[in-house]
C-alpha positions as MATLAB code, in Angstrom:
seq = 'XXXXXXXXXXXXXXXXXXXXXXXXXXXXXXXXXXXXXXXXXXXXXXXXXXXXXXXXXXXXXXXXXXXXXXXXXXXXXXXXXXXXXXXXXXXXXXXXXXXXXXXXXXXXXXXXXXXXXXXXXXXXXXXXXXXXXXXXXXXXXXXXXXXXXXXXXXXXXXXXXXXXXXXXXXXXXXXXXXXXXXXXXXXXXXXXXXXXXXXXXXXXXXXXXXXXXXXXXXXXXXXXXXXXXXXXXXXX';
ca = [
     -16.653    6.352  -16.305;
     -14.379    4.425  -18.455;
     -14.343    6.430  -21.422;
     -12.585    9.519  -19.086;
      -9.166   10.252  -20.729;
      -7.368   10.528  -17.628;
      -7.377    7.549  -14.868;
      -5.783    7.385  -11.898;
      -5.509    4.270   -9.787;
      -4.661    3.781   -6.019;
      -3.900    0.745   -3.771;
      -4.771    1.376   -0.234;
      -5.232   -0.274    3.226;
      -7.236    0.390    6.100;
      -5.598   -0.478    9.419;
      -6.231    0.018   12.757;
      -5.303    3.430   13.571;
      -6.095    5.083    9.841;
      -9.836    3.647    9.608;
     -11.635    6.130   11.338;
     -15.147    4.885   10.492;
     -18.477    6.782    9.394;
     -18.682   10.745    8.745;
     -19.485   12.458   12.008;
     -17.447   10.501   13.961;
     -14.888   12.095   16.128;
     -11.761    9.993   14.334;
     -13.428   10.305   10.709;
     -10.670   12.279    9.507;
      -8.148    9.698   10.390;
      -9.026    8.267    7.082;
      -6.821    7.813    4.081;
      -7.020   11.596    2.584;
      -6.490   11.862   -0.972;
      -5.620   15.833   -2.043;
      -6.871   16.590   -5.490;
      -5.919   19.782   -7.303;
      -7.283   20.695  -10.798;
      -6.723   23.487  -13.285;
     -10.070   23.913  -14.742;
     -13.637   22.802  -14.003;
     -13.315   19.097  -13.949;
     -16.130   16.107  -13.946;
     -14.717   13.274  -11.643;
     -15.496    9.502  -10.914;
     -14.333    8.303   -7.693;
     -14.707    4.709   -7.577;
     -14.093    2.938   -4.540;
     -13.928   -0.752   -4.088;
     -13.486   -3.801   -1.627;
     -11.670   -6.375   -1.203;
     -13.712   -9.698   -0.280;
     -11.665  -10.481    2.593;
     -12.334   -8.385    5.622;
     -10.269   -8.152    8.927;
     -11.968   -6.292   11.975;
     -10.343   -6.290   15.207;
     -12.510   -6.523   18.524;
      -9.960   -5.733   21.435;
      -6.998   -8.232   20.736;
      -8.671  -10.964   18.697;
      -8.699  -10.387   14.842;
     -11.684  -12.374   12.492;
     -12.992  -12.519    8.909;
     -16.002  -10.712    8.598;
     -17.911  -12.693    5.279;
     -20.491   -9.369    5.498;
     -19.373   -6.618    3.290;
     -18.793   -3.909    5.433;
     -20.203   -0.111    4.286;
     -18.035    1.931    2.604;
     -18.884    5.553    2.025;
     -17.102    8.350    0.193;
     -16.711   12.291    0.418;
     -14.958   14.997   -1.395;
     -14.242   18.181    1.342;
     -12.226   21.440    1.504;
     -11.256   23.084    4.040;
     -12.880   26.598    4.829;
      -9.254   28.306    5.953;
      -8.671   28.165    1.747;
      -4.702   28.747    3.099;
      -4.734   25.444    4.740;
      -3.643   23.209    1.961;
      -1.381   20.329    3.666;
      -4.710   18.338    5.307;
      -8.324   18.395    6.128;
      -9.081   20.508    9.028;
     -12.009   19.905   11.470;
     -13.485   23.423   10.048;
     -14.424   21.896    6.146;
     -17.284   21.640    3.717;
     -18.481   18.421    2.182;
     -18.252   19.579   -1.580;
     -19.988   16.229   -2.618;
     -21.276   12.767   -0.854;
     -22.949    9.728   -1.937;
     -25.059   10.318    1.287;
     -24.969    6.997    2.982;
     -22.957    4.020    3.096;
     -23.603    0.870    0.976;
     -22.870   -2.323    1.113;
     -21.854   -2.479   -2.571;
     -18.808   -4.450   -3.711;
     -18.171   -1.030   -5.450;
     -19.643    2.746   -4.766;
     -18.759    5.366   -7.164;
     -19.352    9.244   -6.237;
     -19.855   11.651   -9.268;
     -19.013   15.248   -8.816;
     -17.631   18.894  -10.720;
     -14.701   20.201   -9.333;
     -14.301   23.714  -10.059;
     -11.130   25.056  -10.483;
     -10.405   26.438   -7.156;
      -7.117   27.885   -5.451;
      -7.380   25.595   -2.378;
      -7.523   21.838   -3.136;
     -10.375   19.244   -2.533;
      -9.842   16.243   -0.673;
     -11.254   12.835   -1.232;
     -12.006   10.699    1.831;
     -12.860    7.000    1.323;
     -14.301    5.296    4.803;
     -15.981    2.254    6.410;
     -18.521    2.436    8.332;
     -17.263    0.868   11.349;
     -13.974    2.163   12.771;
     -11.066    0.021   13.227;
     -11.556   -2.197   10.061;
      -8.553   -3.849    8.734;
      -9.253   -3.942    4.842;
      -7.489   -3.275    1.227;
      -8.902   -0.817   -0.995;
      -8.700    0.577   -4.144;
      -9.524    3.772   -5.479;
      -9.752    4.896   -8.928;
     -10.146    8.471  -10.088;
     -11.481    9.142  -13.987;
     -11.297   12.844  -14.675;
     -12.066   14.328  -18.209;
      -9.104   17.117  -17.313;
      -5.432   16.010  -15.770;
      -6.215   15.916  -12.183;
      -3.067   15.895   -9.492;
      -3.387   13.915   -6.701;
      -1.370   12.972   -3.196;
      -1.849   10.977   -0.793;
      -1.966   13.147    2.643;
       0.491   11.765    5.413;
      -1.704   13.685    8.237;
      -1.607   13.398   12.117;
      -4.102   11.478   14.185;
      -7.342   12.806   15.615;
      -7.653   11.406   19.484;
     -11.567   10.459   20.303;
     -11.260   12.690   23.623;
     -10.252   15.696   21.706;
     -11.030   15.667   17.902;
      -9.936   19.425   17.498;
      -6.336   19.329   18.907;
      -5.187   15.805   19.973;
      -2.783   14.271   18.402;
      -1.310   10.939   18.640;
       0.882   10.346   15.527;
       1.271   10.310   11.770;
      -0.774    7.771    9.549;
       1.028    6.482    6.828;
       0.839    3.449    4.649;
       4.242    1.496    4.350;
       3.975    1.437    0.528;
       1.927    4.191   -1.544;
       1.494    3.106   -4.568;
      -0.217    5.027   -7.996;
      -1.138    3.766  -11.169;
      -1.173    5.907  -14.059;
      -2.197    5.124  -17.596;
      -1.264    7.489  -20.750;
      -0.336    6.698  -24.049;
       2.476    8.261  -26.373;
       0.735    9.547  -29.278;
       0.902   11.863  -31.892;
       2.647   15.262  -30.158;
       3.295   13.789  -27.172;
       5.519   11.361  -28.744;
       8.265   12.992  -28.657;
      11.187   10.114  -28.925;
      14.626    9.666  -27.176;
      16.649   12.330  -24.697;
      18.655   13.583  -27.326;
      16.052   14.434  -29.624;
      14.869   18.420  -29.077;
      11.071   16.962  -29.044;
      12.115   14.951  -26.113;
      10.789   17.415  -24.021;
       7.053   16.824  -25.292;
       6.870   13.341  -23.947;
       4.063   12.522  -21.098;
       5.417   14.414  -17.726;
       4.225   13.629  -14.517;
       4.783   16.236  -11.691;
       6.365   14.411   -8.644;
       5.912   16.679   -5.316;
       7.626   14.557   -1.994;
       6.426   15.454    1.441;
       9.300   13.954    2.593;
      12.531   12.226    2.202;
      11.650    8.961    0.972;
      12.456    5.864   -1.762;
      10.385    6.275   -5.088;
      10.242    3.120   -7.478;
       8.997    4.122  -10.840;
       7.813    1.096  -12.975;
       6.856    1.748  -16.808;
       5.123   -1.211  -17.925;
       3.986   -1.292  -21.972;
       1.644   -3.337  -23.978;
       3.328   -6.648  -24.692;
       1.922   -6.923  -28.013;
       3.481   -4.050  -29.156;
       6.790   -4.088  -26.933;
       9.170   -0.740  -28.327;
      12.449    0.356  -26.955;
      11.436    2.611  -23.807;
      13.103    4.605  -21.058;
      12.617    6.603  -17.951;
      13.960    9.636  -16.566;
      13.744   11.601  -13.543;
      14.643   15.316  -13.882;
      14.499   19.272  -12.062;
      14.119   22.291  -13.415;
      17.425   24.381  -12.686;
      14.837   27.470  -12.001;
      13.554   25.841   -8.717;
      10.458   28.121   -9.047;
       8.930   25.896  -11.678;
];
């Protein structure tokens, strides 16, 4: 897994309303979704681990569960290849780990082919309605993009058309490592290689507050710099 050249690392939470327990539940889909879009056939790691510390709520009291609770992960599309935004209730499971485990970490392996409708990566517990923090980490041997889906809520009584409201972590946060090196070092703004410096493709789904932290190996601090930028042709 490690030795992937691209790595993508995300902090998540379960909470009440966005852990929708096992697959073939009626609220499954009310899991963190995680679109993934790829250019060209692509071998993925999905790692997804725990944190020791689990909350589950039964009615109004909240406790520490010691147990480690199951944690499963799939990778779906949808079969309308137009709907792009979320997982639908019409989808195919492209890849599963096939149960849930009670591992501290579970990794699914899979090829995604390079498809014009994305993939979407569901982490889950298996018992709805339990209050963890996750993290999931993504090794690809090909850039991969990947957003976090803000998607509506599935209600129990009517998983094909109820819904109750959006599902969205207060902070989103993703780690990405890269390295300057070679071509893609292409040095300050007013240099003409400037443009060949690591770009990262930011798409918002909505207004919103973006903190962008670029943090460097101490033992080899340099002078650095960040900047945010559109193309003037807004179709690129």
């Amino acid at each position: 897994i490690r030795s992937f050249e691209h790595h993508v690392t995300i902090k998540g939470r379960w909470k009440e309303e966005s852990s929708g327990g096992a697959y073939g539940s009626a609220t499954w889909r009310n899991n963190p979704q995680y679109r993934v879009e790829v250019s060209k056939p692509t071998n993925i790691s999905v790692v997804l681990s725990r944190s020791e510390v689990v909350m589950k709520r039964v009615g109004r009291v909240v406790y520490v569960d010691k147990k480690h609770t199951p944690l499963s992960i799939h990778i779906a599309r949808n079969r309308d290849r137009k709907a792009v935004d979320e997982l639908l209730p019409d989808h195919d499971i492209v890849e599963e780990i096939g149960t849930y485990l009670e591992n501290a970490e579970v990794v699914l392996d899979a090829l995604l082919k390079h498809t014009l409708s994305p993939y979407f990566i569901v982490p889950s517990t298996y018992l709805p309605k339990t209050e963890m923090p996750y993290g999931l980490s993504l090794y690809a041997d090909n850039p991969i993009n990947v957003v976090e889906v803000v998607h509506q809520l599935v209600c129990p009584a009517s998983p094909t058309a109820g819904v109750a409201s959006r599902v969205r972590s207060d902070t989103s946060r993703v780690m990405l490592s890269a390295a300057w090196k070679g071509p893609t070092a292409g040095g300050q703004r007013a240099m003409p290689t400037w443009f060949r410096n690591p770009q990262f493709l930011l798409t918002p789904l909505e207004s919103g507050t973006v903190t962008a932290l670029l943090r460097q190996n101490p033992e080899n601090l340099l002078m650095v710099n960040m900047v945010v930028a559109q193309n003037k042709d807004s179709s690129f």
